[in-house]
N, C-alpha and C positions, 0 to 999 in steps of 0.2 A: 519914199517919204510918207509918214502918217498926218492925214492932214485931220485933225478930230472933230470932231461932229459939234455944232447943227452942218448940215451941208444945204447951199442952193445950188440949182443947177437949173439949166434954160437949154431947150432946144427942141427937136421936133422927132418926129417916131410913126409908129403904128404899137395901137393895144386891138387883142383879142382876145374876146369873151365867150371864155369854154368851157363848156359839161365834160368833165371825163371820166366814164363809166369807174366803179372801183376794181373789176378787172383789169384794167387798163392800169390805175393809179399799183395794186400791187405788183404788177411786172415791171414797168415803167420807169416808175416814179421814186424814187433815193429818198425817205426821208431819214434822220437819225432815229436812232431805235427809241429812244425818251418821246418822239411826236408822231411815229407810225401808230400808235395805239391811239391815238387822241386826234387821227383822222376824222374827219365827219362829212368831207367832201363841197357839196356846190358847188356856185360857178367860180372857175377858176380864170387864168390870163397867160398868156403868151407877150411878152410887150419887144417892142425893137425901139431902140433909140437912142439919136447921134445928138450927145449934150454938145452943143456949141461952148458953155460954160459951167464949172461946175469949180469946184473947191480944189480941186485936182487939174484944173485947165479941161481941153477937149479931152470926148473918148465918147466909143459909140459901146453899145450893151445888148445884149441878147436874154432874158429870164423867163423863166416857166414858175408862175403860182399856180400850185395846181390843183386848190383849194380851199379850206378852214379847218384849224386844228381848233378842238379847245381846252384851255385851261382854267381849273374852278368852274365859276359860271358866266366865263366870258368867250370870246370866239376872237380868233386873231386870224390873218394869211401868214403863209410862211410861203417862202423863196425856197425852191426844191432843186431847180438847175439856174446858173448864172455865167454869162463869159464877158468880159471887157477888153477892149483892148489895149491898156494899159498899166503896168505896174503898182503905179501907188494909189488908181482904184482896185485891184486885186487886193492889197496889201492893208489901206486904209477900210474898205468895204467889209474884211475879215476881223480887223482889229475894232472897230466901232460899233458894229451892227451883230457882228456875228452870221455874215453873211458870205457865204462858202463860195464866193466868187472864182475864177480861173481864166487866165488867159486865153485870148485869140484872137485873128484878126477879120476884119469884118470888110463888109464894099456894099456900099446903096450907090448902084446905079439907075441913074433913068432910062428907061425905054422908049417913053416918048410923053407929051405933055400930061398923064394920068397915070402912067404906071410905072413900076420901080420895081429891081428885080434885085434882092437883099441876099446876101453871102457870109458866110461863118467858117472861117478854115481854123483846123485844128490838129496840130502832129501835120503839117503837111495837105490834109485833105479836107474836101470842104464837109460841114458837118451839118449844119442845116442852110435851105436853098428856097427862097420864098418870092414870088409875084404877086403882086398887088397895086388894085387899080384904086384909085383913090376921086372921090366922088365932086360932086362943086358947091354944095348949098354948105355953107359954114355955120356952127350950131356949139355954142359954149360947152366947155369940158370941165368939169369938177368931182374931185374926192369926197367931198364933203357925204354926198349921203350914201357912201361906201363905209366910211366911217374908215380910214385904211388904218387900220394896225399891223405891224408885224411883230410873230413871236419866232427868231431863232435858235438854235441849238448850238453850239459853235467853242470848241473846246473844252468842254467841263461848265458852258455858262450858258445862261438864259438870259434873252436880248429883248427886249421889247422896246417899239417903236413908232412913235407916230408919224405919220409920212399925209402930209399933204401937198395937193396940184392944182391947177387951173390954166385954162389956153381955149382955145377955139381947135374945133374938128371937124372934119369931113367924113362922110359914112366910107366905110369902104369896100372891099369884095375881093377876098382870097383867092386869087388861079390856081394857084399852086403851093404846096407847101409838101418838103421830102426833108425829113431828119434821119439821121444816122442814131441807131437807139445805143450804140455804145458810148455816147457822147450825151444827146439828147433825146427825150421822150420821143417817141416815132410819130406825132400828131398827124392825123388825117385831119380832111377838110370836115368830114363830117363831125368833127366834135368842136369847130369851130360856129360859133351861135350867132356871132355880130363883131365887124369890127369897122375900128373908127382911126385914120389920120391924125393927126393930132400936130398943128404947127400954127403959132408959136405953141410952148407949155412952159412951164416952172414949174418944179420939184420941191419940197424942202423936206430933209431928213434930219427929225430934232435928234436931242443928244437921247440915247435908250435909257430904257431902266435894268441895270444889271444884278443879277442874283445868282452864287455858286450853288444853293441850296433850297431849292423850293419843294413845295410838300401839296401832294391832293389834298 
């Protein structure tokens, strides 16, 4: 079922905030051939996150931004890997946003009162496998001076997006992190800069601007 955009959604995660070398991004990193030229890199994100709500009901998420592309004279992020575990955000996420979404299923277990050990199976096997301990001083979260845009690529169409959030976060601290690079980008810890908790949050993804034909 297509549920069509704006979308809100409410629930809790972990974001991380990544440099990744551009060796790295051209082995790596998928983008479509119209926004691999128009790379320009910075800090990119890794996010994990189990919407309790969302336009779609529950579903938890897995995405790698693994940069900024730009077009004209403006700068957007675009989504390069993405998994849900649910169908009509697969379905809906492709048809609205232009966002190359895929099945899978997910598990955030807790460890004990601080840490949580997060799971991605894919075809059977698990495909990324992340720890993380999550901190106590809580400290407001906002998009706003990210300015979050996204520009996707997504059938023959150009997506544009504005995506705003806000919640309260706690600092965090990566133990581990192992991906399967046939699935997803191989992230080591060392291109991992800063990461933050994130519970409660709210999401909202307005309706895009779509164009068949756009021109430098």
């Amino acid at each position: 079922m297509i549920s069509p955009a704006p979308w809100r959604l409410t629930g809790q995660g972990y974001i991380f905030l990544c440099r990744f070398p551009q060796s790295f991004v051209s082995r790596h990193v998928h983008l479509p051939h119209v926004l691999s030229d128009k790379f320009i890199g910075g800090y990119g994100f890794i996010m994990f996150a189990d919407y309790e709500s969302s336009n779609v009901g529950r579903y938890q998420e897995l995405l790698c931004i693994p940069g900024k592309v730009t077009y004209g004279n403006k700068r957007y992020y675009t989504i390069s890997s993405i998994y849900v575990s649910t169908w009509d955000s697969v379905e809906s996420g492709r048809v609205n946003w232009g966002i190359p979404k895929e099945p899978a299923e997910f598990e955030f277990a807790p460890l004990d009162d601080a840490r949580e050990q997060l799971n991605v199976w894919k075809d059977g096997r698990i495909i990324v496998s992340c720890v993380v301990k999550r901190g106590k001083v809580p400290f407001p979260l906002s998009t706003r001076m990210l300015k979050l845009r996204l520009l996707q690529y997504y059938q023959d169409r150009y997506c544009f997006t504005k995506v705003g959030g806000f919640g309260w976060g706690r600092r965090a601290y990566v133990e581990s992190f192992n991906a399967d690079g046939r699935y997803f980008p191989p992230v080591e810890k060392e291109h991992i800069a800063a990461a933050a908790a994130a519970s409660p949050f709210s999401m909202i993804f307005h309706e895009p601007y779509v164009t068949y034909d756009m021109k430098d």
